[in-house]
C-alpha positions in Angstrom: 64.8 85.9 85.5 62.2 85.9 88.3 58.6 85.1 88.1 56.0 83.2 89.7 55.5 79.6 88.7 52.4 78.3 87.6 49.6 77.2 91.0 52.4 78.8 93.7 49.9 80.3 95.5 51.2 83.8 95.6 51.5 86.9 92.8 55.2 87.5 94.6 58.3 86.6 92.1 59.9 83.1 94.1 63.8 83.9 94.7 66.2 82.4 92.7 63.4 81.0 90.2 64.7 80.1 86.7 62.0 79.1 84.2 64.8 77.6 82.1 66.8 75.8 85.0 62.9 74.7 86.3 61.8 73.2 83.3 65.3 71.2 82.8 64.5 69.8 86.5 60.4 68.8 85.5 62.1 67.1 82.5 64.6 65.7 84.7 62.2 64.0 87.1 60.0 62.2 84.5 63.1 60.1 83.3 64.2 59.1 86.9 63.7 55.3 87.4 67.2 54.3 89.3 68.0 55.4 92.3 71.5 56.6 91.1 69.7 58.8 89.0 67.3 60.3 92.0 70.4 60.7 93.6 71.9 62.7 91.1 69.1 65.0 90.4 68.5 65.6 94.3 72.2 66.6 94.7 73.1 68.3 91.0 70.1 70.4 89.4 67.3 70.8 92.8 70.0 72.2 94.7 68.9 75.7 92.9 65.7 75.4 93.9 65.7 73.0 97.4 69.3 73.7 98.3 70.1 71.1 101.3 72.9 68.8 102.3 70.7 65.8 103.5 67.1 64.8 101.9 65.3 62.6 104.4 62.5 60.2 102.0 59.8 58.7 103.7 57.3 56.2 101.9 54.3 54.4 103.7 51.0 55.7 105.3 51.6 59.0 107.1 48.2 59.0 108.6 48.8 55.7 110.3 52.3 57.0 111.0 53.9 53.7 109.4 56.5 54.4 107.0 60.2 53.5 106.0 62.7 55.7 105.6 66.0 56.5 103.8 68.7 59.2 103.7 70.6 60.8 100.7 73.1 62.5 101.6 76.9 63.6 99.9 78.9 62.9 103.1 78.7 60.3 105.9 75.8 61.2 108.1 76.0 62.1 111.9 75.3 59.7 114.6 73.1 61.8 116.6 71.0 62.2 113.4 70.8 58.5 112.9 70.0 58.0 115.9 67.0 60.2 116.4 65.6 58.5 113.1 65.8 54.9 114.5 63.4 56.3 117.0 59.8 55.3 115.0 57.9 57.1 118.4 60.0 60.3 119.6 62.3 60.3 116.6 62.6 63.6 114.5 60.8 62.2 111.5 58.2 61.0 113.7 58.0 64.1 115.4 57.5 66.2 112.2 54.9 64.0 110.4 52.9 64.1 113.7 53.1 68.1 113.6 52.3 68.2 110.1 49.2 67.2 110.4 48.7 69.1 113.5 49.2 72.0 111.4 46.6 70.9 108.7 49.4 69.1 106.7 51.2 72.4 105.3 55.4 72.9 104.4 56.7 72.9 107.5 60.5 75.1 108.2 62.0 75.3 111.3 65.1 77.9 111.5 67.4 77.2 114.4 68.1 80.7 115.0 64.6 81.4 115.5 62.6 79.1 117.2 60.0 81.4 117.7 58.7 80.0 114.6 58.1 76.7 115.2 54.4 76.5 114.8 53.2 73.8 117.4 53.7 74.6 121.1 53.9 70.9 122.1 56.6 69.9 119.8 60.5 70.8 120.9 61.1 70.4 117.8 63.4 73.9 117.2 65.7 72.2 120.7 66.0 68.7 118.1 67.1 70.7 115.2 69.8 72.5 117.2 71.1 69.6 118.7 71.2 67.9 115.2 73.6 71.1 114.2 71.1 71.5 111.8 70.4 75.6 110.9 67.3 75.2 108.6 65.2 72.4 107.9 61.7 71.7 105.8 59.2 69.4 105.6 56.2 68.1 103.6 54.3 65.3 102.1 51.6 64.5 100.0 47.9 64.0 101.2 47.4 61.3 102.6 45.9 58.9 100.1 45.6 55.5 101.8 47.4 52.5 102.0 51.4 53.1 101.9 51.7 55.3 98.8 52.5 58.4 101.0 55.5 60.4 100.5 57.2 62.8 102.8 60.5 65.0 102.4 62.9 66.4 104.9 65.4 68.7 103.6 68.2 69.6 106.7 71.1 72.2 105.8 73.8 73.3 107.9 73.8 77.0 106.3 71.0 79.2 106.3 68.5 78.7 103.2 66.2 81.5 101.7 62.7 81.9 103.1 61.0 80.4 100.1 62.5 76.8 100.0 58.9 76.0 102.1 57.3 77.3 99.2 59.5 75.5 96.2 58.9 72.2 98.5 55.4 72.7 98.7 55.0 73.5 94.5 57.9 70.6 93.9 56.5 67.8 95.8 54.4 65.8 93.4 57.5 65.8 91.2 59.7 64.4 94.1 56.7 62.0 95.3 56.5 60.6 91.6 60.3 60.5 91.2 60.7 58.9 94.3 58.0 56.1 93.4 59.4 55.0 89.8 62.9 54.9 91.6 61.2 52.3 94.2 58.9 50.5 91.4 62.6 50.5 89.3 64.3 48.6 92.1 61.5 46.0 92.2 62.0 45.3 88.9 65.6 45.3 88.6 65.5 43.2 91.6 68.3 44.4 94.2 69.7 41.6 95.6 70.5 40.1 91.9 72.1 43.8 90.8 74.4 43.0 94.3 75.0 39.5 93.8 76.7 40.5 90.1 79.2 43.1 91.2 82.5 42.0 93.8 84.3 44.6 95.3 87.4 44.4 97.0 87.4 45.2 101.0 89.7 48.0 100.2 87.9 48.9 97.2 84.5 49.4 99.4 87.1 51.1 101.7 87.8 53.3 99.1 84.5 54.0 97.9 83.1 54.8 101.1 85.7 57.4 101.4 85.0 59.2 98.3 81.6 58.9 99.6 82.8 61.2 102.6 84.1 63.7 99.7 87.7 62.6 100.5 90.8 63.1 97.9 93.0 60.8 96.4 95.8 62.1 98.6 93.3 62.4 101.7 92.3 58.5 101.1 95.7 57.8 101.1 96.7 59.3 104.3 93.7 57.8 105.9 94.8 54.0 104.5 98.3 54.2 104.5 99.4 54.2 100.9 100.4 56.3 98.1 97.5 58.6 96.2 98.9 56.5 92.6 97.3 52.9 94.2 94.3 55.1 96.1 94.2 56.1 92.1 94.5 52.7 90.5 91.6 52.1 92.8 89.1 54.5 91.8 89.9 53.4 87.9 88.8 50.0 88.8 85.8 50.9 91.0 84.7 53.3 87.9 85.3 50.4 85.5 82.8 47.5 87.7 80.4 50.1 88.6 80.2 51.3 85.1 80.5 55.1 86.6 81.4 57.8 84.4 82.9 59.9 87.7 83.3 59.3 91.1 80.0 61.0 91.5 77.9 58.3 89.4 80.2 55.8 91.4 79.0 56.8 95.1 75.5 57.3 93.9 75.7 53.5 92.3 77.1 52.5 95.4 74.4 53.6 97.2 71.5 52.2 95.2 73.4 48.9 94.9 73.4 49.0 98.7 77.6 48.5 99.1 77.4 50.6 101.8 75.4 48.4 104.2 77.2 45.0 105.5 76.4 41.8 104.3 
């Protein structure tokens, strides 16, 4: 089923739109308040409509160009990508925020493989998206609305994504912005550091983890450690059991709002 949804801006049918699937994702976002469940929606039911392999969240005033930043991602990230982020000045995010609003704060895409499109002159912006490895990437954020209650979104993807995932972003946003901010409101609340404090992991059980964060197998985790795929198993069962994970999916994702990632 294809049809346009409600305030997109254009009579033309959006590809791949499911009013089912869509309204399943709307309903989705109102009950997110843990960042294991942002996590879940971003990588399980959005991917139809904002398919990506790394979501870059931004939250602070865009105007003043102070913000924080976080990644959510399946895999481990790349250095170079990491790298350009720590970079508040020349970084990528930086650099896409700043053309943003040079380009009257509109969904920004940049295609690798054709850098003819890249909409402001001054920015190199399509050479830092190939040297990421990065084939298509988009951008946007909310108007700017004062103080640090901004959000802004960068979707990077290593394949080629359909045309209208500029669009999606652009009709999507205030349910990512909202999502986004009852995650962060949830944290305070929960308060992180006593979530951390309750759980102990074993070093090889965060060495573990971290693997299947990398989308390794049992008998790939093995290999990597040493040891026999039936401990790297016994493992998993007891990481499942203190993070009160259903899967090894729920498991990473509580991993990563519980911080285990990060080093004391």
């Amino acid at each position: 089923m294809q049809a346009a949804p409600p305030g997109a801006g254009s009579p033309e049918p959006l590809e791949g739109f499911d009013a089912k699937a869509l309204l399943f994702n709307l309903d989705t976002a109102l009950r997110i308040n843990r960042r294991f469940q942002f996590f879940l929606w971003t990588q399980g039911g959005l991917q139809a409509f904002l398919p990506h392999e790394i979501m870059i969240c931004a939250q602070g005033d865009l105007r003043a160009g102070r913000f924080r930043h976080e990644l959510f991602a399946r895999g481990l990230v790349g250095e170079s990508l990491d790298q350009s982020l720590a970079d508040a000045e020349r970084g990528l995010l930086a650099q896409l925020v700043r053309a943003w609003h040079e380009l009257g704060c509109g969904p920004l895409r940049l295609a690798a493989a054709d850098p003819a499109k890249v909409a402001s002159p001054a920015l190199a912006l399509s050479e830092e998206v190939a040297v990421l490895g990065v084939d298509t990437l988009v951008a946007h954020g909310t108007e700017p609305m004062g103080g640090d209650r901004d959000s802004f979104f960068v979707l990077l993807q290593g394949a080629s994504s359909p045309a209208p995932q500029a669009r999606w972003l652009e009709w999507l946003l205030p349910h990512l912005h909202f999502a986004y901010r009852r995650m962060l409101a949830g944290e305070e609340e929960d308060g992180r550091g006593r979530a951390r404090a309750g759980l102990v992991l074993t070093e090889r059980e965060r060495v573990v983890l971290g693997l299947l964060r990398a989308g390794k197998s049992n008998r790939e985790i093995g290999d990597a450690l040493g040891i026999s795929p039936y401990t790297i198993k016994n493992h998993v069962h007891s990481l499942l059991r203190k993070l009160e994970a259903a899967n090894r999916t729920e498991a990473v994702a509580k991993g990563a709002a519980l911080r285990l990632y990060e080093p004391d």
